[in-house]
C-alpha positions as a Markdown table, in Angstrom:
| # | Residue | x | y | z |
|---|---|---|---|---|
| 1 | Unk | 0.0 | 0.0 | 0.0 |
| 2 | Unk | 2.7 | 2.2 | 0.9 |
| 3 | Unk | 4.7 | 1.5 | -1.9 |
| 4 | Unk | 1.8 | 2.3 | -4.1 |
| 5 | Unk | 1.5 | 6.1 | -2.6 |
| 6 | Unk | 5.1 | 6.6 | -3.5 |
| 7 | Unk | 4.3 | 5.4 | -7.4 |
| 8 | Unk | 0.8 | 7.0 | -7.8 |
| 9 | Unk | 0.9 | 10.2 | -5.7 |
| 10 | Unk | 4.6 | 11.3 | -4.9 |
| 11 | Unk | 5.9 | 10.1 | -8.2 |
| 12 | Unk | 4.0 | 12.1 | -10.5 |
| 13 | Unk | 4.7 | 14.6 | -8.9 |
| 14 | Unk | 8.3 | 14.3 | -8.7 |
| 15 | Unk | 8.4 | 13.6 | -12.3 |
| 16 | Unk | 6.6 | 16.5 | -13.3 |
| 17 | Unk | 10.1 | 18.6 | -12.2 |
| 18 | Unk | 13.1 | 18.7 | -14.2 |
| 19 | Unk | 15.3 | 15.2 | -13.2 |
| 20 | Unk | 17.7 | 17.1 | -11.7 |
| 21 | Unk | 15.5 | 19.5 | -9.5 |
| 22 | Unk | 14.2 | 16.6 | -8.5 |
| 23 | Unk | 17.0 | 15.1 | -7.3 |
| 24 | Unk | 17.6 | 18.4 | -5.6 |
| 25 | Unk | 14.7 | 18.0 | -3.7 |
| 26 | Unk | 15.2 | 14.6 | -2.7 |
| 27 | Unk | 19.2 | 14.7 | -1.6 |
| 28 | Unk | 17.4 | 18.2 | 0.5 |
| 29 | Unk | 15.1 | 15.3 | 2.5 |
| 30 | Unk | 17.3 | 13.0 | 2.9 |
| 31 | Unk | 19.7 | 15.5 | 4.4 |
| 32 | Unk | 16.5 | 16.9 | 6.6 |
| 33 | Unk | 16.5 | 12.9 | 7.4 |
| 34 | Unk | 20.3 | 13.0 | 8.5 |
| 35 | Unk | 20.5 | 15.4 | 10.5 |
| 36 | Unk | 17.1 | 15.3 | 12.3 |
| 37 | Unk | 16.7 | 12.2 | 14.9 |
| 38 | Unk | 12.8 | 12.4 | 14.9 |
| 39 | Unk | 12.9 | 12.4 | 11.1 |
| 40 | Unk | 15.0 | 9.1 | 11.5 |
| 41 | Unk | 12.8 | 7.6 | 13.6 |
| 42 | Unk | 10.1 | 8.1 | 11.0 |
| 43 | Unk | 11.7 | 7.2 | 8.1 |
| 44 | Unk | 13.1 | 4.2 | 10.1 |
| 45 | Unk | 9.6 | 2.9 | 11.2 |
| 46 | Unk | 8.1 | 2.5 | 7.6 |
| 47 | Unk | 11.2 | 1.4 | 5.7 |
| 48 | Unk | 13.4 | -0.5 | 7.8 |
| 49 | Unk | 14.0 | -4.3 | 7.7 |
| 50 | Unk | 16.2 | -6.4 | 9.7 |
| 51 | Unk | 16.9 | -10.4 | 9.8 |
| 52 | Unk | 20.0 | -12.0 | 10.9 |
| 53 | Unk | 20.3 | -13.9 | 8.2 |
| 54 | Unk | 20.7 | -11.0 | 6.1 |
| 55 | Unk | 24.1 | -10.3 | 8.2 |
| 56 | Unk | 27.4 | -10.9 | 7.2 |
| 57 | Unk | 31.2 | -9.6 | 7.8 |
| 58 | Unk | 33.2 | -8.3 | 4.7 |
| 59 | Unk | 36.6 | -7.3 | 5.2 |
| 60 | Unk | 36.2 | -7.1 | 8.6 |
| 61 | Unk | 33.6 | -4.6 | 8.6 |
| 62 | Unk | 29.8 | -5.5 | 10.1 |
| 63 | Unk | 27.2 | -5.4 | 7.3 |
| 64 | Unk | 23.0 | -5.4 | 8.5 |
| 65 | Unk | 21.9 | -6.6 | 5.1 |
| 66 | Unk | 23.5 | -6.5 | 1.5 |
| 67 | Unk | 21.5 | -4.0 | -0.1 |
| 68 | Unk | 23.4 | -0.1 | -0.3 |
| 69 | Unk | 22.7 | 2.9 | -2.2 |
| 70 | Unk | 24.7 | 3.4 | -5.2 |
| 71 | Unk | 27.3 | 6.4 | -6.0 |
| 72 | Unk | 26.0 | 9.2 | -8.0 |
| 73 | Unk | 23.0 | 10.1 | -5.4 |
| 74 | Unk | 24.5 | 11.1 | -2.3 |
| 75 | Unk | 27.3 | 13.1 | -4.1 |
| 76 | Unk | 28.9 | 15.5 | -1.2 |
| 77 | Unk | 27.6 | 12.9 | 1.6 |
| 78 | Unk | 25.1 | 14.9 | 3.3 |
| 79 | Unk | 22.8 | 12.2 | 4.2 |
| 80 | Unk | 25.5 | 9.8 | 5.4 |
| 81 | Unk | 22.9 | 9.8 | 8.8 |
| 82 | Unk | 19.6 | 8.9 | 6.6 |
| 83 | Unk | 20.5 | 5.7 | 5.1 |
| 84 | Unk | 20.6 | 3.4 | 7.9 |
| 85 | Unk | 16.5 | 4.7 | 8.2 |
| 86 | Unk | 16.0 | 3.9 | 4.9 |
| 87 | Unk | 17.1 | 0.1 | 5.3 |
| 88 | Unk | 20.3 | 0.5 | 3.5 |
| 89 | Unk | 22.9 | -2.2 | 4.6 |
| 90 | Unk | 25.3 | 0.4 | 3.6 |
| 91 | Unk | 25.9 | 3.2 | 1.6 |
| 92 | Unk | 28.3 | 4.5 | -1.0 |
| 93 | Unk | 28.6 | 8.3 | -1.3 |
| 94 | Unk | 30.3 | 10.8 | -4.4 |
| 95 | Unk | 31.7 | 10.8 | -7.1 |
| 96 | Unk | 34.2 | 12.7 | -4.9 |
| 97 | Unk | 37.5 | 14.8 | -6.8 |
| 98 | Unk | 40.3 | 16.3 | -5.6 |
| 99 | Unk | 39.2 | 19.3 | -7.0 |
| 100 | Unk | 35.4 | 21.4 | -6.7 |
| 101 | Unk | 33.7 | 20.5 | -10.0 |
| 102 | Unk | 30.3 | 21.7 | -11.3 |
| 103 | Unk | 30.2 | 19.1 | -13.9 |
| 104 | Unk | 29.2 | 18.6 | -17.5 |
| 105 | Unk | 26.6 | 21.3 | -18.9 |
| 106 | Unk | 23.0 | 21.0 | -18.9 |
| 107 | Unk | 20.4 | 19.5 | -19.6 |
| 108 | Unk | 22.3 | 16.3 | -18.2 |
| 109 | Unk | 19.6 | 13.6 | -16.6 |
| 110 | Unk | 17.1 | 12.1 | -18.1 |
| 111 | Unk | 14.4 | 9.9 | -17.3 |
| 112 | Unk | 13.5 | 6.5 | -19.9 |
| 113 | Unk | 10.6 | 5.8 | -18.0 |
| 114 | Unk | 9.6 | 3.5 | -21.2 |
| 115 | Unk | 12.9 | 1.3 | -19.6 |
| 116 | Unk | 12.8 | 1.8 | -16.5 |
| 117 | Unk | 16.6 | 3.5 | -17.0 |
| 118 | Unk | 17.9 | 6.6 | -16.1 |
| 119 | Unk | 20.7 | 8.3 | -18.8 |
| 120 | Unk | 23.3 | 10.6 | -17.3 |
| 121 | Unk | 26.0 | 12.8 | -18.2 |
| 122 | Unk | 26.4 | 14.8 | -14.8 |
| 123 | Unk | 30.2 | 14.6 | -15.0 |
| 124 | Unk | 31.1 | 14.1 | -11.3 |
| 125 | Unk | 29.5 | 17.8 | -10.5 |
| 126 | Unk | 30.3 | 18.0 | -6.5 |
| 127 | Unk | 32.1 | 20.6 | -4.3 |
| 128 | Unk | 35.6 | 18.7 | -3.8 |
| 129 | Unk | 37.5 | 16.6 | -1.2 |
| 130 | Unk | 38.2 | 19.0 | 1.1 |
| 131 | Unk | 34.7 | 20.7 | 1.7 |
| 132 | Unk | 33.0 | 17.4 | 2.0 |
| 133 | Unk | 35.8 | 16.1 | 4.8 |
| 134 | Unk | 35.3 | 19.3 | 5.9 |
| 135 | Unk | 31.4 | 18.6 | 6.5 |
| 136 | Unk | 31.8 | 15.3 | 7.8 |
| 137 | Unk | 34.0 | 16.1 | 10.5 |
| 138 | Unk | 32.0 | 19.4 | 11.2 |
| 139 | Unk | 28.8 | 16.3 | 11.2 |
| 140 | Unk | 30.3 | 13.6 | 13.5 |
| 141 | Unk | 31.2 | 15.7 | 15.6 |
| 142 | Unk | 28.4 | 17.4 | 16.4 |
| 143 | Unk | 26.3 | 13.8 | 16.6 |
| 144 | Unk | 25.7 | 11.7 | 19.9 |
| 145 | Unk | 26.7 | 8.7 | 19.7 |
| 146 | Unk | 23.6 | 7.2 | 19.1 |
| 147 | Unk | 23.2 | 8.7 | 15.1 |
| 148 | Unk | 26.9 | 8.0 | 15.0 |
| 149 | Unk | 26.2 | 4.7 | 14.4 |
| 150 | Unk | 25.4 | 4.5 | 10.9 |
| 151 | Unk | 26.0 | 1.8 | 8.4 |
| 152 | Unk | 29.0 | 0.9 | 6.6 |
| 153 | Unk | 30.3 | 3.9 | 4.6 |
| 154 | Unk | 31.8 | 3.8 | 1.0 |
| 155 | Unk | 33.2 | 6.6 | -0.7 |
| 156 | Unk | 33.5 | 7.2 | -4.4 |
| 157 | Unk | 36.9 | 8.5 | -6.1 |
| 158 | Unk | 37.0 | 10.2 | -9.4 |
| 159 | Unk | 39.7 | 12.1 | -11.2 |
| 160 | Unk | 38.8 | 15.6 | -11.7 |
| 161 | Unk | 38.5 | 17.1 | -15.1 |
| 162 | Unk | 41.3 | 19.3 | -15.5 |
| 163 | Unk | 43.5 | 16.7 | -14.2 |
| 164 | Unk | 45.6 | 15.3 | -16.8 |
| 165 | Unk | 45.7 | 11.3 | -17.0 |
| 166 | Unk | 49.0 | 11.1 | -16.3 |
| 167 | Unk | 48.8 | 12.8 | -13.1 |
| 168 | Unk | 45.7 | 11.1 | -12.1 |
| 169 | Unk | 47.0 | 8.9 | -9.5 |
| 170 | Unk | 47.8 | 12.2 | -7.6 |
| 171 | Unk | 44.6 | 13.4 | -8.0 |
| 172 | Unk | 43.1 | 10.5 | -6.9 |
| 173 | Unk | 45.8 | 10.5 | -3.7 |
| 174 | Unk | 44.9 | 14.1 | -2.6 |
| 175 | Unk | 41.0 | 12.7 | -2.4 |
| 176 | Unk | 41.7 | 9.7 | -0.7 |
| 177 | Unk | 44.1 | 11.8 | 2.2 |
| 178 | Unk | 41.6 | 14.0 | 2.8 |
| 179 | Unk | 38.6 | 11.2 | 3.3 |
| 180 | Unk | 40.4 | 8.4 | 4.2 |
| 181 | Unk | 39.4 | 9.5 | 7.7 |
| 182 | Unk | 35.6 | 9.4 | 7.4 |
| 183 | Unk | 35.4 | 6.0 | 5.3 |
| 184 | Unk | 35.0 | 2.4 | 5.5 |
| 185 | Unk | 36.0 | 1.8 | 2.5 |
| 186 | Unk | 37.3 | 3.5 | -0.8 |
| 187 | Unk | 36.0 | 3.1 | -4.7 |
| 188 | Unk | 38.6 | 3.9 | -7.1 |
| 189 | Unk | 36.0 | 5.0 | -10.1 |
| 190 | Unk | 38.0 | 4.7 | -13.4 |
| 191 | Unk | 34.8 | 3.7 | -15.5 |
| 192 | Unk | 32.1 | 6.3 | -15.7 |
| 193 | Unk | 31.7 | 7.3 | -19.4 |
| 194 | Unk | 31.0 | 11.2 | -18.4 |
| 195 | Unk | 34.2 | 12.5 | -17.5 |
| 196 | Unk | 36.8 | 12.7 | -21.0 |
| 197 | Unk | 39.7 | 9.9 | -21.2 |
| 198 | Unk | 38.1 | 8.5 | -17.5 |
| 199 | Unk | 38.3 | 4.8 | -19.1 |
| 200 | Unk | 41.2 | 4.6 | -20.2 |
| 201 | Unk | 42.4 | 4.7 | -16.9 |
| 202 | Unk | 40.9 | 0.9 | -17.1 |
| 203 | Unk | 44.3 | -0.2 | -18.0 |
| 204 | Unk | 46.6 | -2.0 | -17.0 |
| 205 | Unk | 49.6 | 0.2 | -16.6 |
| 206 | Unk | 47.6 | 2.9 | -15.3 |
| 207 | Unk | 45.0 | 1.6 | -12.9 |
| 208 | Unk | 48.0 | -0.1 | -11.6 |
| 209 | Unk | 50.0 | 2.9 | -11.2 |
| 210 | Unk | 46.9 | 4.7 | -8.9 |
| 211 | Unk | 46.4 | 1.6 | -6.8 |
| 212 | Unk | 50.0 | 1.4 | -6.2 |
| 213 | Unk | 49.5 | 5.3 | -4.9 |
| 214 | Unk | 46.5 | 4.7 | -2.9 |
| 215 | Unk | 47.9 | 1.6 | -1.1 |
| 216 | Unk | 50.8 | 3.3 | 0.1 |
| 217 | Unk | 49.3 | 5.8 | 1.3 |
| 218 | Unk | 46.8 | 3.5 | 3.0 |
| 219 | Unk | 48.3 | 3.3 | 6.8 |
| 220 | Unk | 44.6 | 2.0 | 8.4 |
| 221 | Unk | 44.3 | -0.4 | 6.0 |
| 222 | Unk | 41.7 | 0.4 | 4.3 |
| 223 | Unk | 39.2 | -1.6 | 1.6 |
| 224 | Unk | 39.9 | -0.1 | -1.7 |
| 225 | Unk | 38.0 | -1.6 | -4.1 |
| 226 | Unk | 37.8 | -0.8 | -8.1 |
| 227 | Unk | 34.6 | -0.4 | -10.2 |
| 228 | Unk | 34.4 | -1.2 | -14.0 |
| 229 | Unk | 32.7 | -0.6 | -16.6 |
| 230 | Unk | 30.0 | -2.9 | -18.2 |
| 231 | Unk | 31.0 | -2.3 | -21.8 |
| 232 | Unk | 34.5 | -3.9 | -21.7 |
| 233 | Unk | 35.1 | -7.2 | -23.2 |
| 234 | Unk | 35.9 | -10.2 | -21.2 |
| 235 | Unk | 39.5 | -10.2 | -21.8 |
| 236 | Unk | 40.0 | -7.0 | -20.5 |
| 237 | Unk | 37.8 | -7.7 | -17.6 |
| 238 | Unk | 39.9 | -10.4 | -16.3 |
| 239 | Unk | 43.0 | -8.1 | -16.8 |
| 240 | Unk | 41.2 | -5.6 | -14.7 |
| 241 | Unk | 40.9 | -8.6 | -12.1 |
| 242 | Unk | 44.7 | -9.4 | -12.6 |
| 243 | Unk | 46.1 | -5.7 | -11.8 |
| 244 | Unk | 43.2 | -6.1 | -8.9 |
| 245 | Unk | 44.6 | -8.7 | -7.3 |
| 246 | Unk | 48.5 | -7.7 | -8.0 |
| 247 | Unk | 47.7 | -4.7 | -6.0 |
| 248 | Unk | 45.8 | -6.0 | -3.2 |
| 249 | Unk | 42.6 | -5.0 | -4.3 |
| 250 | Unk | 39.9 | -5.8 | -1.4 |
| 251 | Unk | 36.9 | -6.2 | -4.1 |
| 252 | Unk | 35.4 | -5.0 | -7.8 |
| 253 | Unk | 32.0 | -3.3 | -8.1 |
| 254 | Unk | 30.4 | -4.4 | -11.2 |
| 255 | Unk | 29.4 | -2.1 | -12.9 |
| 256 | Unk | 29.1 | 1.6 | -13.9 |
| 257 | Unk | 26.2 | 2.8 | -16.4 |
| 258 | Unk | 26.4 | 1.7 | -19.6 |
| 259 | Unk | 27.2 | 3.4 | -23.2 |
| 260 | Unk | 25.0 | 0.5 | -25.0 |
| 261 | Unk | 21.7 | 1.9 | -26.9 |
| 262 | Unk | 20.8 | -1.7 | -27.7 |
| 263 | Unk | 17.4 | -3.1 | -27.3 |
| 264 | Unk | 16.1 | 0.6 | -25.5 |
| 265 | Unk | 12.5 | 1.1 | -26.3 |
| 266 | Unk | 12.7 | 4.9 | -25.5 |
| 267 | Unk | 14.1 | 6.3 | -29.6 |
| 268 | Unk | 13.8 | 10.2 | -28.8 |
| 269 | Unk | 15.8 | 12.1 | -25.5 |
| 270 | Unk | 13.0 | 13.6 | -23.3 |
| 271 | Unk | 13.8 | 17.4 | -22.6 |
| 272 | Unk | 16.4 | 17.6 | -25.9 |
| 273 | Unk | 14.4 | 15.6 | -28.3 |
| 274 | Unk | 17.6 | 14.3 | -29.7 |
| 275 | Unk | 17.9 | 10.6 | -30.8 |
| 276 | Unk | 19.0 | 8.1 | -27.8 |
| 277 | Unk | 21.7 | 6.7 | -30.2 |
| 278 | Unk | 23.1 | 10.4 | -30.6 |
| 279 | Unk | 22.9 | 11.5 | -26.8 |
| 280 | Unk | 26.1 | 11.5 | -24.8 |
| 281 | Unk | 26.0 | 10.1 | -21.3 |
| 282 | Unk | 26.1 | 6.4 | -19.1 |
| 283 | Unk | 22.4 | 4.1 | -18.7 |
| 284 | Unk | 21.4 | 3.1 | -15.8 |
| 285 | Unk | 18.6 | 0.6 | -14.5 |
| 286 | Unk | 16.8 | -2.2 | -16.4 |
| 287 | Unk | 19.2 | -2.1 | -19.7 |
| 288 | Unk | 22.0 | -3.0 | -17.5 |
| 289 | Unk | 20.5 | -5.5 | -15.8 |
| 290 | Unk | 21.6 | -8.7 | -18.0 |
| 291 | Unk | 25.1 | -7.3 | -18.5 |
| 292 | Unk | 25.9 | -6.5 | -15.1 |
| 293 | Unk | 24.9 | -9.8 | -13.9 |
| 294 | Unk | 27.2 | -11.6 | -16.6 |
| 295 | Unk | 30.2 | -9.0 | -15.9 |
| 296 | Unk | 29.7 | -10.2 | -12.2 |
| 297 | Unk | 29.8 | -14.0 | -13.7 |
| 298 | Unk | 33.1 | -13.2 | -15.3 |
| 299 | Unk | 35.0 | -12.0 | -12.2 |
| 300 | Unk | 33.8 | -14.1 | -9.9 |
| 301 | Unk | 35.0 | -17.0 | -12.7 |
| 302 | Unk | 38.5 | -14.5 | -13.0 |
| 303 | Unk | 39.4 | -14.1 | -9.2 |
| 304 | Unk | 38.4 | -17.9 | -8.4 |
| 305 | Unk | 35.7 | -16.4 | -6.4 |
| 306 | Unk | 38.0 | -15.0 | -3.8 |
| 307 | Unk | 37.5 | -11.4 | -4.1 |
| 308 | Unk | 34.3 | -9.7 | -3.3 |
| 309 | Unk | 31.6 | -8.0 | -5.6 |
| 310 | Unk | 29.7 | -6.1 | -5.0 |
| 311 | Unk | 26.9 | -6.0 | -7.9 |
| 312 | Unk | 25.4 | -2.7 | -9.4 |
| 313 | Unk | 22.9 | -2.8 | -12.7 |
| 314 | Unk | 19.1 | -3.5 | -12.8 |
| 315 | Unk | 17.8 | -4.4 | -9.6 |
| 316 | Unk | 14.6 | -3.9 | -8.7 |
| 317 | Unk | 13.3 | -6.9 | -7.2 |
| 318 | Unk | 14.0 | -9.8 | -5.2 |
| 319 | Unk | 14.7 | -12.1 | -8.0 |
| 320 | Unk | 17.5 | -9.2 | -9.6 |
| 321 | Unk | 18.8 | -9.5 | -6.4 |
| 322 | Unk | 19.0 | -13.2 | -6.2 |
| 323 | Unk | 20.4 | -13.7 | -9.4 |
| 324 | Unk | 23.4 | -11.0 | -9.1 |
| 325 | Unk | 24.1 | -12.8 | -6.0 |
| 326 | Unk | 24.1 | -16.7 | -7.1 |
| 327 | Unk | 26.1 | -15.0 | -9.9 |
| 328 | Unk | 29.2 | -14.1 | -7.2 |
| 329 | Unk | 27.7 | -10.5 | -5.5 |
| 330 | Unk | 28.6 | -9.7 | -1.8 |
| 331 | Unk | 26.9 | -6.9 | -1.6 |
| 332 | Unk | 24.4 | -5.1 | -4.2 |
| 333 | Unk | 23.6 | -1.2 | -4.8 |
| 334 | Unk | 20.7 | 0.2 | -6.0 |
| 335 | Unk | 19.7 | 3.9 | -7.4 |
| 336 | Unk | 17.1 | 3.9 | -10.0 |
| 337 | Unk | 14.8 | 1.7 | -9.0 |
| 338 | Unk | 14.9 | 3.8 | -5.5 |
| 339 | Unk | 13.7 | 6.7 | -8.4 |
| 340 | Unk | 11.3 | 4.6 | -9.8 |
| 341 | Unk | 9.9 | 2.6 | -7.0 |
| 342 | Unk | 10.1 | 4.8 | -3.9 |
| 343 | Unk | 12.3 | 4.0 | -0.3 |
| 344 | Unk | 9.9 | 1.0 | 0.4 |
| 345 | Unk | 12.0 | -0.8 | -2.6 |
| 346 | Unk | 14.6 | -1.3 | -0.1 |
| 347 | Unk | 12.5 | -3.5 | 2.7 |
| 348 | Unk | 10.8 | -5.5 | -0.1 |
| 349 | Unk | 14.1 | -7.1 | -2.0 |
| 350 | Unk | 15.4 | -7.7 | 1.6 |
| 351 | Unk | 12.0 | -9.4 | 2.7 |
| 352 | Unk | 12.3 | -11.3 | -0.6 |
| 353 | Unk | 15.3 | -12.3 | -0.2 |
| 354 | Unk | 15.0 | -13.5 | 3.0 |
| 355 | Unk | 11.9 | -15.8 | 1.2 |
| 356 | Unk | 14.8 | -17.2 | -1.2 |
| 357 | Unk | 17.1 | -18.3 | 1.7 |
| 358 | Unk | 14.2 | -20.2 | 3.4 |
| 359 | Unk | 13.5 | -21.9 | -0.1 |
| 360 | Unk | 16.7 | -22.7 | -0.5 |
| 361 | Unk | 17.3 | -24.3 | 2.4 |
| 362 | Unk | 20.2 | -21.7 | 3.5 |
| 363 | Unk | 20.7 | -19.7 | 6.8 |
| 364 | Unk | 23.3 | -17.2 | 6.2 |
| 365 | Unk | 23.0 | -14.5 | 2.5 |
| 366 | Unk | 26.9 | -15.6 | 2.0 |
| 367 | Unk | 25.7 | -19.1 | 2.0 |
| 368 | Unk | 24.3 | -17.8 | -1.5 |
| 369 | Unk | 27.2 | -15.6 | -2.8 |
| 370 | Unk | 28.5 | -17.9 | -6.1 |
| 371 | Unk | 25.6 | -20.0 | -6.4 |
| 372 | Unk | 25.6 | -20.6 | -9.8 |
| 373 | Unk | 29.3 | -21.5 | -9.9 |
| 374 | Unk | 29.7 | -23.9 | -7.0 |
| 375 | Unk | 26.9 | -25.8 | -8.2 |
| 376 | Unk | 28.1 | -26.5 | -11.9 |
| 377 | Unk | 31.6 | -27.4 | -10.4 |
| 378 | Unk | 29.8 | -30.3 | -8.1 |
């Protein structure tokens, strides 16, 4: 019932606005949500879910449930005290960059409503490293220790744009000195189609050369983890897992948004009325779905199952959950089907899950992690 307020009364409304004044709004609640204890207790009563079997321990660090919020919502973290109301197991803020940014030009997000997929260009548009550690310090420490206690946070690393590529690994160090801090763990983002040249940081030599940086830099031992793009080809997605695992590389998210036009059923760009295929910019949500789940496939199959996933692309049920898990994910992250389906998204693919573990027979999530691959190998 509550679900069905969010699609037929607040969502109209929220898609009558310009997508990104829309967004405005909503980051604005959420950071009402943060930094307001009654709010949390609201917000906590209706979407909340909790089940022990939904728990598990990665890298040493106490998840509630697998589900978090993707980067690109919470870009300058200032609702890092809402998401724990909202059910998250965890939450991943930024894109942050070393340096202020205000992004790519508009008109740059766009609702496919047609495919359930949002298309971006934003550009990594946030105010810097060193405001946002500036506003987290200035926000845990003005906490009690009761809202101190939120879930596990990630934070999002970019290069900025008038970095050059081959001084991006300092531009990625200054970020992650500033945050390192205020994290629980740390996304090196080298795949986002948005920002000029971003991808070809996918190589070898040079995503090598940043997580070599980042590591020695890293004195609390942090997780740093590496997310990819969904439109490289298999070979280079198992190099990607090789440099990973050279450099100590605590887990992949898979994936970014995608460049891929295939199969949309939206042809024209709302707002620009510009072809899809001609439209610059990264997919998001139901388009990515199948691809996410096979890049997941691929390094779980490359890393022997031994480094964690954590699985981005498409989710918006139980089942999308399921199979990115049985497919290798640790963890998941969602963002547009919290646009499309409203914060109660969040307790239903955790109650469903929890209806797949009991069907299964299994008592733990991480009993499920890999499915799919320890079963053919029996």
């Amino acid at each position: 019932m509550l679900s069905q307020v969010y699609q037929y009364g607040l969502r109209p409304w929220l898609f009558a606005l310009d997508p990104e004044m829309a967004h405005h709004l909503a980051i604005a609640a959420c950071q009402k949500v943060s930094e307001f204890a009654p709010l949390q207790t609201t917000v906590r009563a209706f979407c909340h879910y909790q089940h022990p079997c939904l728990q598990q321990s990665l890298w040493g660090i106490q998840f509630p449930n697998p589900l978090g919020l993707g980067a690109g919502f919470d870009k300058d973290a200032v609702g890092v005290g809402a998401w724990a109301s909202f059910g998250f197991g965890f939450a991943e803020v930024g894109t942050i960059t070393a340096h202020a940014q205000t992004g790519n030009p508009k008109p740059r997000l766009f609702r496919l409503p047609a495919d359930l997929a949002i298309l971006n260009r934003m550009g990594f548009n946030n105010r810097g490293a060193t405001a946002t550690a500036a506003y987290l310090a200035e926000y845990f420490d003005r906490q009690d220790s009761l809202t101190k206690t939120t879930v596990p946070l990630g934070i999002n690393l970019g290069k900025s744009k008038i970095t050059a590529l081959q001084d991006a690994k300092d531009d990625y160090l200054q970020s992650f000195r500033l945050l390192k801090q205020f994290g629980d763990y740390f996304v090196v983002n080298v795949s986002s189609p948005n920002t000029v040249g971003l991808r070809d940081l996918q190589a070898a030599d040079q995503l090598g050369s940043i997580l070599a940086a980042l590591q020695a830099e890293n004195d609390r031992a942090l997780p740093i983890l590496v997310k990819i793009a969904p439109d490289l080809n298999d070979a280079d997605i198992h190099a990607i897992a090789a440099v990973c695992q050279s450099n100590q590389v605590a887990g992949i998210v898979a994936t970014n948004t995608t460049i891929s036009r295939q199969g949309l059923k939206t042809s024209i760009t709302p707002i620009t009325g510009t072809a899809i295929a001609d439209e610059a910019g990264g997919i998001s949500g139901k388009p990515l779905q199948q691809r996410s789940t096979e890049v997941i496939r691929l390094v779980w199959q490359a890393t022997e199952g031994k480094m964690p996933i954590v699985g981005v692309g498409g989710i918006f049920t139980a089942e999308d959950a399921w199979q990115k898990i049985v497919a290798g994910a640790s963890l998941l992250q969602i963002y547009t089907s919290w646009i499309y389906q409203g914060p109660l998204v969040v307790r239903e693919i955790l109650s469903g899950l929890v209806q797949k573990l009991e069907a299964e027979g299994l008592e733990q999530i991480s009993q499920a992690v890999g499915l799919d691959h320890k079963a053919k190998s029996n």
